[in-house]
C-alpha positions in Angstrom: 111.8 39.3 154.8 109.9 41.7 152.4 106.5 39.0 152.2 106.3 39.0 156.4 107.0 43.6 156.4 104.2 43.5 153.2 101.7 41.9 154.8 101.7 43.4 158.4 98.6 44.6 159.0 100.1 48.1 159.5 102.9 48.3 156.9 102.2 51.1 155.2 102.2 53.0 158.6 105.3 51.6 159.6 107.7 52.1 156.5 110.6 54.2 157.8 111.8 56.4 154.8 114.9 53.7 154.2 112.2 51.0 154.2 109.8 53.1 151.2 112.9 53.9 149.6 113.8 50.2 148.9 110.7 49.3 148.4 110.0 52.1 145.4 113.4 51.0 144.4 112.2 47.0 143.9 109.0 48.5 143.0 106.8 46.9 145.3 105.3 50.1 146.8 104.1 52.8 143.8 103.1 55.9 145.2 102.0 56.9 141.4 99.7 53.8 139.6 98.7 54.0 135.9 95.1 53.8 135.4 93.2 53.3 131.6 89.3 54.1 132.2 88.2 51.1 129.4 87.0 52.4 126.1 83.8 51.5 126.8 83.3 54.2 129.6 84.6 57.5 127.8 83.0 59.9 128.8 81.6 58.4 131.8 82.0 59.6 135.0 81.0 61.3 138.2 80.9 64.9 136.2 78.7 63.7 133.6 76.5 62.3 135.8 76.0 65.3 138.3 75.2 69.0 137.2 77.7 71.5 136.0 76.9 73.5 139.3 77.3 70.6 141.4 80.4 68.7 139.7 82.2 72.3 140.1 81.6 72.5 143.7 82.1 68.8 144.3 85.6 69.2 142.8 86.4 72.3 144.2 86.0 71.1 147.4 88.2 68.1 146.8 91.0 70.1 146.0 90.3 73.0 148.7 90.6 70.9 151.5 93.8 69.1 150.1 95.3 72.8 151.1 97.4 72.8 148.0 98.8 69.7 148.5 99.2 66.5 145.9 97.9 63.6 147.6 100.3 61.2 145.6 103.2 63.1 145.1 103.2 65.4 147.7 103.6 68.8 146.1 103.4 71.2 148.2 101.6 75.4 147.7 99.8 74.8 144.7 97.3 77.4 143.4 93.7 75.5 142.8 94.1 75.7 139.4 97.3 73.5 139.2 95.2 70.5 140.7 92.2 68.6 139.7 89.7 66.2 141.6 90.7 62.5 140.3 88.3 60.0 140.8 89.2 56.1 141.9 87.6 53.6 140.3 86.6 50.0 141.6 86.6 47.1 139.1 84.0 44.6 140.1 82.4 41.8 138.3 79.0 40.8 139.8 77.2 37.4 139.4 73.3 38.0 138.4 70.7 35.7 137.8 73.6 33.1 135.8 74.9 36.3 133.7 78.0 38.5 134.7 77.3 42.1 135.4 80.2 44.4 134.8 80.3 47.7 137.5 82.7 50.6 137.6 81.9 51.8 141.1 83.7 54.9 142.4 85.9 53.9 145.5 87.4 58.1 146.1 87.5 61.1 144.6 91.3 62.8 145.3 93.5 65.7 144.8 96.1 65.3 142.4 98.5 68.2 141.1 97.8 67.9 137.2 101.9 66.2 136.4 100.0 63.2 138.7 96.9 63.6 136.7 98.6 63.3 133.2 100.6 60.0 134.4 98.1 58.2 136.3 95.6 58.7 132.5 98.8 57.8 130.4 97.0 56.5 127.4 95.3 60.4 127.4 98.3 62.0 127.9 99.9 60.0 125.0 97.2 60.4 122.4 97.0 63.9 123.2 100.4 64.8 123.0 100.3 63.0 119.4 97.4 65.6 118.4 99.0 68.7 119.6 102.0 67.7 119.0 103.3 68.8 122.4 105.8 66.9 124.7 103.2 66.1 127.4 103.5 62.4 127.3 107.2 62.4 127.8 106.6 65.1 130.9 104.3 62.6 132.1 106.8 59.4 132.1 109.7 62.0 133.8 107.1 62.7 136.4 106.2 58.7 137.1 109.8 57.7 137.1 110.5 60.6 139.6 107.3 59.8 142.1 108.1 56.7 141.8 112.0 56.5 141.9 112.4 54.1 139.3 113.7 53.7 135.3 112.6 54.0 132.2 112.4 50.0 132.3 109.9 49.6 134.9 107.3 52.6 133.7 107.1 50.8 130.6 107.0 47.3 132.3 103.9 49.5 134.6 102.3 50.8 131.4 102.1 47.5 129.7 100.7 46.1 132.3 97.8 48.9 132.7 97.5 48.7 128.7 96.7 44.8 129.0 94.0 45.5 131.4 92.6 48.2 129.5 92.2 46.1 126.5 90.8 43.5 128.7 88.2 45.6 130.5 87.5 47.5 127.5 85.4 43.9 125.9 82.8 44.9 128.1 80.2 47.4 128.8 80.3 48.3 132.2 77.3 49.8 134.0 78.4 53.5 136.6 77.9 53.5 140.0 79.1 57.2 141.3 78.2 56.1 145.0 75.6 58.4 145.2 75.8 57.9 149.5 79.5 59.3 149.0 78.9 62.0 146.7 76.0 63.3 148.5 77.9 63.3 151.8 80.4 65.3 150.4 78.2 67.8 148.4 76.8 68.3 152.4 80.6 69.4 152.6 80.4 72.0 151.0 82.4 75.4 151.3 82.5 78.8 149.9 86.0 79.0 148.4 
């Protein structure tokens, strides 16, 4: 019954709340995903790549037109401040000439409230919640369990999972692609706020 509703062409349209609430319960549908930028690509990202000017009107625009709203969790009358602009990252591995090219391509840039933003970069979160010796991590697991209406059991099962492909991606050196076409169409965006 689930594998025919999953793989409707429309299903994510046509989840009645009943129908999302079973499925965050099995897990199958995670409003909230853990995501580990590999090692290899700290410090790498849309910002560095634009100017300071450009990066702050980029991602003030993101979060402006969200009209204080979370796009993953859905909180609601939140102050720009209390959000950032998170960026969504592609995977891809390209065949070249016989040798594999590695490309982190941005897919989005979205408007998270920063509890999203702390789970979603969970290995972050954790190592700087170990250096200021703040509960931030622990704030960060509540919030994923809560989104995500599930246990302890299945964040870590989540985590572990995201951890394993961190390690894995993190072997390589991956080569940025910001989608220039995408960031310059939004940059034309752009609003006095």
């Amino acid at each position: 019954m689930y594998k025919k509703f999953l793989f409707s062409p429309n299903f994510k349209k046509n989840l009645t709340y009943v129908n999302r609430y079973i499925f965050l319960q099995k897990g199958i549908f995670m409003r909230l995903k853990i995501q580990m930028i590999p090692k290899t690509m700290y410090e790498k990202n849309v910002r560095s790549e634009l100017t300071t000017t450009d990066w702050q009107q980029l991602s003030r625009l993101i979060r402006y037109q969200a009209h204080g709203t979370c796009s993953i969790c859905g909180a609601e009358n939140l102050d720009l401040r209390d959000m950032d602009a998170h960026e969504v990252w592609d995977y891809i591995i390209e065949k070249k000439n016989g040798e594999k090219e590695y490309i982190q391509r941005l897919r989005e840039i979205v408007p998270v409230c920063k509890k999203c933003h702390a789970a979603i970069h969970i290995g972050h979160t954790k190592a700087l919640g170990k250096q200021t010796h703040t509960n931030c991590y622990e704030r960060a697991v509540d919030h994923f369990m809560a989104v995500n209406h599930c246990g302890y059991s299945k964040f870590v099962e989540k985590e572990r999972k995201a951890h394993k492909k961190w390690l894995k991606r993190s072997k390589h050196k991956w080569k940025l692609d910001i989608n220039r076409d995408y960031i310059n169409h939004l940059l034309e965006e752009r609003v006095e706020v």
